[in-house]
N, C-alpha and C positions, 0 to 999 in steps of 0.2 A: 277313543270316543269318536262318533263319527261326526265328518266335516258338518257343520250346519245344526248342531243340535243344540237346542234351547232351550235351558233349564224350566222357563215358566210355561212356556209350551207342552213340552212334558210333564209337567204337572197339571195342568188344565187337560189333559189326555187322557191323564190315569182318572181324574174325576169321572170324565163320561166312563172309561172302561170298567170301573170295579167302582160303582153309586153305593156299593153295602160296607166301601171301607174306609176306615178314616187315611185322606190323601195328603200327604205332608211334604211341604219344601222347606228347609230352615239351612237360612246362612249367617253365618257367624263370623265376622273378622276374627282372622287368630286361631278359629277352631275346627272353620271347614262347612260345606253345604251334604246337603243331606237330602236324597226323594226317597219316598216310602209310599206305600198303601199296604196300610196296617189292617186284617180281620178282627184282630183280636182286643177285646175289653181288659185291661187290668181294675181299673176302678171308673164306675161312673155313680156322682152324687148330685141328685137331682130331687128337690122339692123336699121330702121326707125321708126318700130311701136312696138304698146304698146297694147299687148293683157290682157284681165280679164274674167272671165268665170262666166254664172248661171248656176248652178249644183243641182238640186233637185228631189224628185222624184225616188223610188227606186222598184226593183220590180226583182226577180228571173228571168235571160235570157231564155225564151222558146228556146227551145230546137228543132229542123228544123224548125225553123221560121227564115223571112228574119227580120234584124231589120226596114226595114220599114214598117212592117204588124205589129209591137207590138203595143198593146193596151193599151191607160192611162187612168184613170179616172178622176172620177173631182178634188178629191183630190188632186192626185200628178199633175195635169198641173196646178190647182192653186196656189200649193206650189211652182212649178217653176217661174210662170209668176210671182208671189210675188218677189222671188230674181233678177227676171229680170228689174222689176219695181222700184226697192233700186237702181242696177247701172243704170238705165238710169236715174234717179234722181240726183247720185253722178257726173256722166259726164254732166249733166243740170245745177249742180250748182257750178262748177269748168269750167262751160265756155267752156266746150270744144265742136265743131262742128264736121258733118264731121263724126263720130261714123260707124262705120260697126257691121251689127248687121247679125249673123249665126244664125237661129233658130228658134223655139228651133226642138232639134232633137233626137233620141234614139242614144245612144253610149252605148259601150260595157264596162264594167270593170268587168273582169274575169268571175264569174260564176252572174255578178247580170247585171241590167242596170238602166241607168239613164235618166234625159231629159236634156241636152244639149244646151246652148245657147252663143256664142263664141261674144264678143265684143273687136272690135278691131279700133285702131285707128294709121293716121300715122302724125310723129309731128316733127319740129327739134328737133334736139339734148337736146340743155338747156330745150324745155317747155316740153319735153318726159320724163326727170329724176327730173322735177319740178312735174310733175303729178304723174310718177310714188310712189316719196316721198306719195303725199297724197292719192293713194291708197292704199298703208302701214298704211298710220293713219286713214285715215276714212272711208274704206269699210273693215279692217279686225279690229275686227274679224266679220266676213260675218253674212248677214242675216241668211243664211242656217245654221249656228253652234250657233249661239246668238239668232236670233230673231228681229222682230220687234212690235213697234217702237226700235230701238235695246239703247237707254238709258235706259230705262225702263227694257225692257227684260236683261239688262245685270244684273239692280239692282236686278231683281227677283231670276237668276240663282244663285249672289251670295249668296242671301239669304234663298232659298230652294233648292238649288240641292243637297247641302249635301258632297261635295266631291272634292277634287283638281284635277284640270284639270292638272294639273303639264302642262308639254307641248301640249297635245293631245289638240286639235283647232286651234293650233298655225301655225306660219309657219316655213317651210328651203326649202333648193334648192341651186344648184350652183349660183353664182356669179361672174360675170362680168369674163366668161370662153369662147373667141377667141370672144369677144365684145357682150356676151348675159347673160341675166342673167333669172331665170324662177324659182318663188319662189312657191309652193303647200301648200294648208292648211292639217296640220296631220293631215290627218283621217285613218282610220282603220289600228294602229298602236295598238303595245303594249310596256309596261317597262319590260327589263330584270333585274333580282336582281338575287340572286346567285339559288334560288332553286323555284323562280316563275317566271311565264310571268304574268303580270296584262295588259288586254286589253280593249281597248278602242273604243265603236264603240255609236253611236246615232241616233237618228230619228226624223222628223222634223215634230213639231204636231202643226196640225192647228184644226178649226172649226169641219171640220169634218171628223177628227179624230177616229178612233176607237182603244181604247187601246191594246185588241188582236194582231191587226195586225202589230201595231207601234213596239209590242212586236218584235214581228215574224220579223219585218223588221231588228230589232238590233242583233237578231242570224244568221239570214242573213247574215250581214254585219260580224259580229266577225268569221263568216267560211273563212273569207280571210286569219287573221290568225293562225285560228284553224287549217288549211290545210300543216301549216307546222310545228306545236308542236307536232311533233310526234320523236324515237326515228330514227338514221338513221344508214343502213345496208349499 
């Protein structure tokens, strides 16, 4: 880690650089500090309804271009429609009607972008935090971090990926704060220890896939980071 670097500093950093994402520092006696700026919605419950997000799809924000002239390929739109096609299965088979479906659409997160597809629903109270409960159990952790079929994919990652996720896939977020609550899956976070950042960033590989690029996409993503591991004047 370099000489002079300041955890709340860096956190106050990443707020101006990425304003579209939830920016988190959490320290824990015992369990360790954590910085993040997270894109991605897993559950938000606000007023009446009950919003969840597909989030896939990544690709460098051109630069004077509008975001409705950027360009996907087939990959990354069927890497979206895939995670799109998991929740509308989850809300298919939990019964619930009635679904509002945004999407899918390019969104900004800082220097990269994504495709977008926003599902939202509105429910009474009791079946809002009955549903909400099971979007907690069974759509996280997300297609987009795990995989599908995601039993399978989950047994493969723990058995070759090689590595503890410790928290990073996981989720946080404020809780039940002036009656809302809006939880993010960590993504492009890292752990602080006393003289490293260890960072956390990944790529979502499908058929067709090309390993190069998947590359190029996780150094991508780790300059969210990177942008503020520097020393400060």
């Amino acid at each position: 880690m370099p000489a002079g670097f300041d955890a709340a500093d860096a956190f106050l950093e990443l707020c101006v650089r990425f304003p579209q994402a939830f920016v988190s520092l959490v320290a824990i006696p015992g369990v360790g500090t954590w910085l993040g700026a997270s894109p991605e919605v897993l559950l938000t419950v606000n007023g009446a309804s009950l919003t969840t997000m597909a989030l896939a799809g990544t690709q460098r924000r051109p630069e004077n271009q509008l975001l409705e002239e950027v360009h996907w390929g087939a990959k990354e739109t069927l890497e979206q429609e895939m995670v799109s096609i998991y929740i509308r299965d989850f809300f298919r088979a939990a019964g619930v009607a009635g679904v509002r479906e945004v999407g899918p659409r390019t969104t900004p997160a800082g220097n990269m972008v994504h495709l977008q597809t926003l599902f939202e629903v509105d429910l009474p109270e009791a079946a809002r935090f009955s549903l909400a409960n099971r979007v907690l159990e069974e759509l996280h952790p997300t297609s987009a971090v795990c995989g599908m079929p995601k039993h399978k994919a989950l047994a493969f990652i723990l058995a070759n990926e090689g590595y503890d996720r410790s928290f990073y896939s996981g989720f946080l977020g404020p809780m039940h704060i002036d009656g809302a609550s809006s939880l993010y899956v960590n993504l492009r976070c890292m752990q602080l220890r006393e003289n490293v950042a260890s960072l956390y960033v990944g790529a979502g590989i499908t058929a067709a896939s090309d390993p190069d690029a998947e590359w190029r996409e996780t150094e991508l993503k780790a300059e969210t980071a990177l942008s503020v591991l520097h020393p400060r004047s």
